[in-house]
C-alpha positions as CSV (number, residue, x, y, z in Angstrom):
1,X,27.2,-50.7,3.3
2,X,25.4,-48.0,4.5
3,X,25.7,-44.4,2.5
4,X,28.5,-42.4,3.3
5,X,28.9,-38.8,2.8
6,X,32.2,-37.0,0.4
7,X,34.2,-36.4,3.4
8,X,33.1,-40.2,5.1
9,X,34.6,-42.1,2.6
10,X,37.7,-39.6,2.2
11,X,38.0,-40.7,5.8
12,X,37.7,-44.1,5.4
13,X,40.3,-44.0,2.2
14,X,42.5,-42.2,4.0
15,X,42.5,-44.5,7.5
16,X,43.0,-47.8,4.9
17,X,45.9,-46.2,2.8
18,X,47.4,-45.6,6.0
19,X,47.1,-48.7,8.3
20,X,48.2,-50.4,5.1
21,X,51.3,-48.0,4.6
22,X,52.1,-48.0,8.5
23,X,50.7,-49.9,10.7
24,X,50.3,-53.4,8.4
25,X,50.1,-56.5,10.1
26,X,54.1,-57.0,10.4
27,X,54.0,-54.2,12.6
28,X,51.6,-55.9,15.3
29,X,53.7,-58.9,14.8
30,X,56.6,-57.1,16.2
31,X,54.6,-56.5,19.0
32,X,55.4,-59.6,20.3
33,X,59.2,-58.8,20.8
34,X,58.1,-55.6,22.8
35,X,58.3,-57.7,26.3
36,X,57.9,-54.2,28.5
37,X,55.9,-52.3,25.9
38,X,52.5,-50.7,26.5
39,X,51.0,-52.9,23.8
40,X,51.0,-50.4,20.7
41,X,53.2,-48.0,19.5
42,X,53.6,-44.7,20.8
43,X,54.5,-42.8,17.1
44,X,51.9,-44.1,15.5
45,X,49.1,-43.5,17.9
46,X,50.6,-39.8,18.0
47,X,50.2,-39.8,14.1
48,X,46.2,-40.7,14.5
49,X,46.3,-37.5,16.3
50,X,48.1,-35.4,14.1
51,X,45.4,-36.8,11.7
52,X,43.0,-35.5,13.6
53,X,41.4,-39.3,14.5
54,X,41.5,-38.9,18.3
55,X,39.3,-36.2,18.0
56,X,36.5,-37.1,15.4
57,X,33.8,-37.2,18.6
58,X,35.1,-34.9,20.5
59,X,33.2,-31.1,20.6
60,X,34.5,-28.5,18.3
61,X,35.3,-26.3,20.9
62,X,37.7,-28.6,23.0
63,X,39.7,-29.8,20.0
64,X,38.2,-32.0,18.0
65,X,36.1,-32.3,14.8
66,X,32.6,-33.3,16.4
67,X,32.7,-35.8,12.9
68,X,29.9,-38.5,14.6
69,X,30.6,-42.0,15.7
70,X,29.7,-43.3,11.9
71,X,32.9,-41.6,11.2
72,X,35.1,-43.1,14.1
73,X,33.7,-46.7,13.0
74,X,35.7,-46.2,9.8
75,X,38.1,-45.5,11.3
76,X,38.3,-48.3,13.6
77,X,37.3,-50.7,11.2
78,X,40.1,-50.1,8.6
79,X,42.5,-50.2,11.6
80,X,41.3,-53.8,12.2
81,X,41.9,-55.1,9.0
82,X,45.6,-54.8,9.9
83,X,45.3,-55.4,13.3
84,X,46.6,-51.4,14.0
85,X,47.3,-51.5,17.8
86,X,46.0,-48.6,19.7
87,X,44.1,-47.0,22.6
88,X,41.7,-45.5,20.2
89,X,39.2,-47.1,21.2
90,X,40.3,-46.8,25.2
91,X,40.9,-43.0,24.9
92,X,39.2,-41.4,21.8
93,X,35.7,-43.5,22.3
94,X,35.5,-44.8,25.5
95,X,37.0,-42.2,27.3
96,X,35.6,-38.9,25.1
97,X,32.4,-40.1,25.7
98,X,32.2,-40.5,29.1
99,X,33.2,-36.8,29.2
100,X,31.3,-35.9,26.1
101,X,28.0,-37.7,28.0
102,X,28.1,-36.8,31.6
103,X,31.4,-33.9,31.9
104,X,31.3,-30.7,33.7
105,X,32.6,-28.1,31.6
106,X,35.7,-27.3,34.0
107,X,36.2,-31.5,33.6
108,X,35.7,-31.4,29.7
109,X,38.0,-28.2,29.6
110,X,40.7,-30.3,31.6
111,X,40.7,-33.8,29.6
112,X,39.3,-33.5,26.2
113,X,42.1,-31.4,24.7
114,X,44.6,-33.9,25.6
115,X,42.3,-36.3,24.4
116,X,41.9,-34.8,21.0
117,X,45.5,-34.3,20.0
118,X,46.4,-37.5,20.8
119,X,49.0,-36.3,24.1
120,X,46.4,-37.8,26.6
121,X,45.5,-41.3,26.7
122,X,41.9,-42.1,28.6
123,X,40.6,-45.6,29.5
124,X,37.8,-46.8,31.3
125,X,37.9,-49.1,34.6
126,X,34.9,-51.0,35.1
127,X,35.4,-55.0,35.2
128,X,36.9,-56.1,38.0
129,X,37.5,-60.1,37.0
130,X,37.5,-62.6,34.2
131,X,33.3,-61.9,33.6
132,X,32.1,-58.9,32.6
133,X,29.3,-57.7,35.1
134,X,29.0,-53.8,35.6
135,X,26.7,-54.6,38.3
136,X,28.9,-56.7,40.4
137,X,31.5,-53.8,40.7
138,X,32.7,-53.6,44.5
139,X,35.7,-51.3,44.4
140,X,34.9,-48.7,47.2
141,X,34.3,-44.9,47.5
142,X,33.4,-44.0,50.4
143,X,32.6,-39.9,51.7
144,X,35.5,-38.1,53.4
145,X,34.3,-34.6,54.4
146,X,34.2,-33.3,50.8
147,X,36.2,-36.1,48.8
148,X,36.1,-39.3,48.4
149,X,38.2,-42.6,49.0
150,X,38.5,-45.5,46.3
151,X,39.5,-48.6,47.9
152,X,39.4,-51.7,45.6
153,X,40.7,-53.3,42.2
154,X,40.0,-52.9,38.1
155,X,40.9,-55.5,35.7
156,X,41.6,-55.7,32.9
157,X,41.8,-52.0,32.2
158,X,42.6,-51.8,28.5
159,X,46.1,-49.9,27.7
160,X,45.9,-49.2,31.4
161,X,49.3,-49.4,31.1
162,X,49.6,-46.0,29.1
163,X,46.4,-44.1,30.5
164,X,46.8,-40.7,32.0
165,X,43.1,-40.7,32.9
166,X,40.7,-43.3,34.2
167,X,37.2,-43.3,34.0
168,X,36.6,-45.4,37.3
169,X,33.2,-47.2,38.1
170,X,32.9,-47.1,42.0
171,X,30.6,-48.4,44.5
172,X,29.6,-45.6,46.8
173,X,25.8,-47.1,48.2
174,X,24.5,-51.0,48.0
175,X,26.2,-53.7,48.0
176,X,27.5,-56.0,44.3
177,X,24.7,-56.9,42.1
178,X,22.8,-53.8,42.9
179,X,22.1,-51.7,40.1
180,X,22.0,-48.9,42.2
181,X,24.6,-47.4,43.8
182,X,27.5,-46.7,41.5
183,X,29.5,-43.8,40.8
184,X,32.1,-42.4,38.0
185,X,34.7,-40.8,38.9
186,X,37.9,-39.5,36.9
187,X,40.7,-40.2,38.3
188,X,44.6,-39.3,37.3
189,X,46.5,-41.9,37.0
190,X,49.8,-40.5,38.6
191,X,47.7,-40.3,41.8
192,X,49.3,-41.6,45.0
193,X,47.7,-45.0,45.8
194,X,47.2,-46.6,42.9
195,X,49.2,-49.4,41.4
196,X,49.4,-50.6,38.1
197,X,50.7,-54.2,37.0
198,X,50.7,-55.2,33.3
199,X,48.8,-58.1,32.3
200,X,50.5,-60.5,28.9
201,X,47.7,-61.2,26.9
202,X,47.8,-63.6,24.0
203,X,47.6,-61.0,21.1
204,X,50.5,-58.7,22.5
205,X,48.4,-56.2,23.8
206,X,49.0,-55.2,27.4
207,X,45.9,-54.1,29.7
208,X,46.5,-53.6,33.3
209,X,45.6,-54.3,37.1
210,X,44.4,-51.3,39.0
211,X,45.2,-51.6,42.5
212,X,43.4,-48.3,45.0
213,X,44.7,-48.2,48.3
214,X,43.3,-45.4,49.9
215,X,43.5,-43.2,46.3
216,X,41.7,-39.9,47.5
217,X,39.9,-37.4,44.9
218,X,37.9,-34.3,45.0
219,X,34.7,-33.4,44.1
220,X,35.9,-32.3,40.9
221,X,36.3,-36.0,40.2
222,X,32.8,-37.4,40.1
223,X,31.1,-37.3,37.0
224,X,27.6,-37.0,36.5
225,X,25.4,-38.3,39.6
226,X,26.3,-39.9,42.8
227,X,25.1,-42.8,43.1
228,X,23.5,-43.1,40.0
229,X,25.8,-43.8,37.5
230,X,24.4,-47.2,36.2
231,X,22.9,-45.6,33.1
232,X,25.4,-43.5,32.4
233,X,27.6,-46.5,32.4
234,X,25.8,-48.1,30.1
235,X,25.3,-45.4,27.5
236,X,29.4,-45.0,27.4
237,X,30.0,-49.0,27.2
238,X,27.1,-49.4,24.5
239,X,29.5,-47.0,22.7
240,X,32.3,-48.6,23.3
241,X,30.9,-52.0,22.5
242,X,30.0,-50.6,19.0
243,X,33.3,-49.4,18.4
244,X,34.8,-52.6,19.3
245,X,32.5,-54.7,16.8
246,X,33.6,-52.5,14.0
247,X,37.3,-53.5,14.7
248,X,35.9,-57.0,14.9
249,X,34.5,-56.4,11.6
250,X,37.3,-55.3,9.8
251,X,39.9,-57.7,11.1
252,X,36.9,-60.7,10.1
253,X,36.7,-59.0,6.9
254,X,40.7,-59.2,6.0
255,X,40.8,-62.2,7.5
256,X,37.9,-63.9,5.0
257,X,39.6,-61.7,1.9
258,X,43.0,-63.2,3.0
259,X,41.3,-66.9,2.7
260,X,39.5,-66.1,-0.4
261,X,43.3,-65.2,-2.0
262,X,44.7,-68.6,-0.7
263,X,41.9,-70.7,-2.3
264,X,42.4,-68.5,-5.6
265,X,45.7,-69.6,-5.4
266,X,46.9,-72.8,-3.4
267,X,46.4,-75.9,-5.5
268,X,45.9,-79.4,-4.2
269,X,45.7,-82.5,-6.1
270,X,46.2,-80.7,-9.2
271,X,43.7,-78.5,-8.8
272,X,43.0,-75.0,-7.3
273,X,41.5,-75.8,-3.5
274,X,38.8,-73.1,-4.4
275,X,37.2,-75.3,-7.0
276,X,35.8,-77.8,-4.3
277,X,32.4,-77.5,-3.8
278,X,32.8,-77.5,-0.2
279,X,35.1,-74.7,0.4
280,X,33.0,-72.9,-1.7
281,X,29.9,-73.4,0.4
282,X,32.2,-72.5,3.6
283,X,33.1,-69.2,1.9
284,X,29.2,-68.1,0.9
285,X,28.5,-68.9,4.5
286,X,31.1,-66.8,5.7
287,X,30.6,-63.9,3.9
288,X,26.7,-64.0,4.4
289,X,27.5,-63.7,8.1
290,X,29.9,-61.1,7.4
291,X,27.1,-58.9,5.7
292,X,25.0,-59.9,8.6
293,X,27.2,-58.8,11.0
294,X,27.9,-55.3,8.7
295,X,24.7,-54.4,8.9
296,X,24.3,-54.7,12.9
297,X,27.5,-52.5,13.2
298,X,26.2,-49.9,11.0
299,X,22.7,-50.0,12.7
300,X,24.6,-49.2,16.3
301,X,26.3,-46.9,14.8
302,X,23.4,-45.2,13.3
303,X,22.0,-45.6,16.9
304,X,24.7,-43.4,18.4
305,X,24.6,-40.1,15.9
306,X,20.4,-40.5,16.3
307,X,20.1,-40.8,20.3
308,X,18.3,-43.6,19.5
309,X,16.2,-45.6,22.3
310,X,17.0,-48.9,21.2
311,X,20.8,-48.1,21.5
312,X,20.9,-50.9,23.9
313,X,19.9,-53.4,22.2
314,X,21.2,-52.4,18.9
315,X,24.9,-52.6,20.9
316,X,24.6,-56.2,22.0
317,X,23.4,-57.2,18.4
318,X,26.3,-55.7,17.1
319,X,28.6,-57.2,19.9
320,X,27.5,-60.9,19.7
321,X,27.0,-60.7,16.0
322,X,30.3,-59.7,15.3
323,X,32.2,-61.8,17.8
324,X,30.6,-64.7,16.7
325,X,31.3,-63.6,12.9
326,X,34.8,-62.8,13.6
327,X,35.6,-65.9,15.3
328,X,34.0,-68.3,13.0
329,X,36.0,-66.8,10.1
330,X,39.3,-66.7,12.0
331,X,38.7,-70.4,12.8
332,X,38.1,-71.3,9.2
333,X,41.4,-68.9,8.3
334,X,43.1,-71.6,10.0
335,X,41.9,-74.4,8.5
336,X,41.6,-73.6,5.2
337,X,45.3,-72.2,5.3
338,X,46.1,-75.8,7.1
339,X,49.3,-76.2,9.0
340,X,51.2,-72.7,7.6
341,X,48.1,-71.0,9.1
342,X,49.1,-72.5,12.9
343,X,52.8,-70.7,12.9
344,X,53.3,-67.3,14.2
345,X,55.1,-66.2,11.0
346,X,51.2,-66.5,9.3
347,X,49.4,-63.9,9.4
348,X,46.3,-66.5,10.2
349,X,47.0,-66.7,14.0
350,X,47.7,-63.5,14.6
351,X,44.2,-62.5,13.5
352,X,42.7,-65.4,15.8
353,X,44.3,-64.2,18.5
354,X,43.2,-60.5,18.1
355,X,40.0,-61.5,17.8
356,X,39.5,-63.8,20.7
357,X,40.7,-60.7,23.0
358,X,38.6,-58.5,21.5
359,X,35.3,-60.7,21.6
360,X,35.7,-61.4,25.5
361,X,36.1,-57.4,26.2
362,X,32.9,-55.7,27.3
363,X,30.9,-58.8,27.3
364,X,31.3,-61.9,25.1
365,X,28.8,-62.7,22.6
366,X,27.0,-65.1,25.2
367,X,26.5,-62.3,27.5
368,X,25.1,-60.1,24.6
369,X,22.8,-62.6,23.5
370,X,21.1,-62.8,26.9
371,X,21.5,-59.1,27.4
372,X,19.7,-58.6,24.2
373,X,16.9,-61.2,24.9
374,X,16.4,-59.4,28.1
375,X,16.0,-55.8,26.6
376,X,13.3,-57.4,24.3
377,X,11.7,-58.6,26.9
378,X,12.1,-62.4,26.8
């Protein structure tokens, strides 16, 4: 693990003591029941704020504790070994940074308060199908007189169902595929035009569809540069890809601690299951790739706090490391727990369903292997 400061790991001992108190996996499970729900629950999220976790990157001087990404990756982490729903990562990463990257002061004054205590939830609206492909985006802002008019469709836009505030990637030059030629723009969710649908997703959580007819915005909305918003996109989802490995992490981690405990215990044919040879060489492969995958989270991290240049490719490591990771021990969860681990009262499934969500958001390992290949210049 990499070195952590006094206050880091009072952070980190704090966030585990807590997920584990309450927010433990029986509370995701109940998720479930919550048909019509936004896919986490309201009181808790609203304690992370009193706690002071929605602000950790946020400035100083709009709220927050400016504590580093490092320190939100512990967070996020121990909140994925119980599978703590939330928009933490929608609002307090993906959202915070867009502002804390590319925000006006006026627009950082407006949103990251909100943002810091919790009482505003952000998201970000980029994909606009099944794939993830920034580049394709073709949702439509198009000039009129001053302001601008977004004409188009987002999904899935993660705990779009809750947002206040949408960080919307537009097209406003070129044509899909171009690199060129998109826009940010911050858009309230309340404004006239724009429809919202849930979508059911298999583990419980409830992203939506963004539908713009006609939604009109001021100046005030864009953030950063007209028509060259590409980068900036990037920098904000290389974030947000981070953040979403380290949840990866810790829900692989539980999930391979959880096994290890069954084997320790479950006995077959007279004998503990965790004396055959073979499980035993499962397990030391499994948590070889768990270190493996440790060390790329903690390396993007490390990337964020430094500005470093390889951020990029550093992100997609991370990314495909740990969705691979985290679904190769979720598969063997299941099998090594055998037929209790296929029933929805285990906690097994729960975790492979998490995890499948989570490794298809912001680009699945497949396209992170090919992103990083081409950042390295194969």
């Amino acid at each position: 693990m990499a070195a952590l400061t006094d206050e880091q790991q009072m952070l980190k001992d704090m966030a585990g003591d807590w997920s584990r108190q309450n927010a433990p996996v029986t509370a995701y499970r109940s998720l479930f029941d919550r048909a019509n729900g936004p896919g986490f629950d309201p009181n808790l999220y609203a304690e992370m704020g009193q706690m002071g976790w929605t602000g950790i990157i946020v400035p100083e001087e709009f709220g927050g504790s400016d504590f580093g990404y490092q320190s939100m990756g512990l967070v996020v982490e121990e909140l994925g070994r119980t599978l703590a729903a939330s928009p933490l990562i929608s609002s307090a990463l993906a959202a915070a940074s867009a502002l804390r990257l590319a925000g006006t002061q006026e627009q950082k004054a407006r949103w990251l308060p909100g943002i810091a205590d919790g009482s505003l939830i952000g998201t970000l609206a980029v994909d606009e199908g099944a794939q993830h492909a920034p580049e394709k985006t073709a949702l439509r802002a198009d000039r009129s007189g001053d302001r601008w008019i977004l004409e188009g469709m987002k999904k899935p836009v993660q705990d779009g169902m809750a947002a206040q505030l949408a960080v919307v990637a537009a097209r406003t030059a070129g044509t899909p595929g171009d690199d060129d030629g998109l826009t940010l723009f911050l858009v309230d969710t309340g404004a006239a035009g724009l429809e919202r649908q849930a979508i059911d997703q298999i583990d419980a959580r409830r992203p939506a569809i963004y539908t713009f007819n006609r939604v009109e915005v001021g100046p005030e909305a864009v953030l950063g540069e007209v028509d060259g918003g590409a980068d900036l996109l990037d920098a904000i989802l290389d974030r947000v890809r981070v953040g979403l490995s380290a949840e990866m992490l810790g829900a692989a981690t539980q999930a391979f601690e959880t096994t290890i405990d069954y084997l320790r215990t479950r006995t077959q044919f007279g004998k503990l299951i965790g004396s055959f040879q073979g499980l035993q060489h499962r397990a030391a492969d499994m948590l070889g790739e768990l270190m493996l995958a440790r060390s790329a989270v903690e390396a993007g991290f490390e990337a964020i706090d430094s500005d470093d240049p390889e951020l990029p490719k550093l992100a997609s490591l991370a990314k495909a490391l740990a969705g691979e990771t985290a679904r190769r021990v979720t598969n063997e969860m299941i099998q090594m727990h055998g037929g209790i681990g296929m029933t929805h009262e285990h906690d097994a499934g729960l975790y492979l369903k998490r995890v499948r969500v989570a490794e298809q958001c912001y680009g699945n390992s497949a396209y992170h292997r090919e992103r990083w290949g081409s950042l390295s210049g194969f």
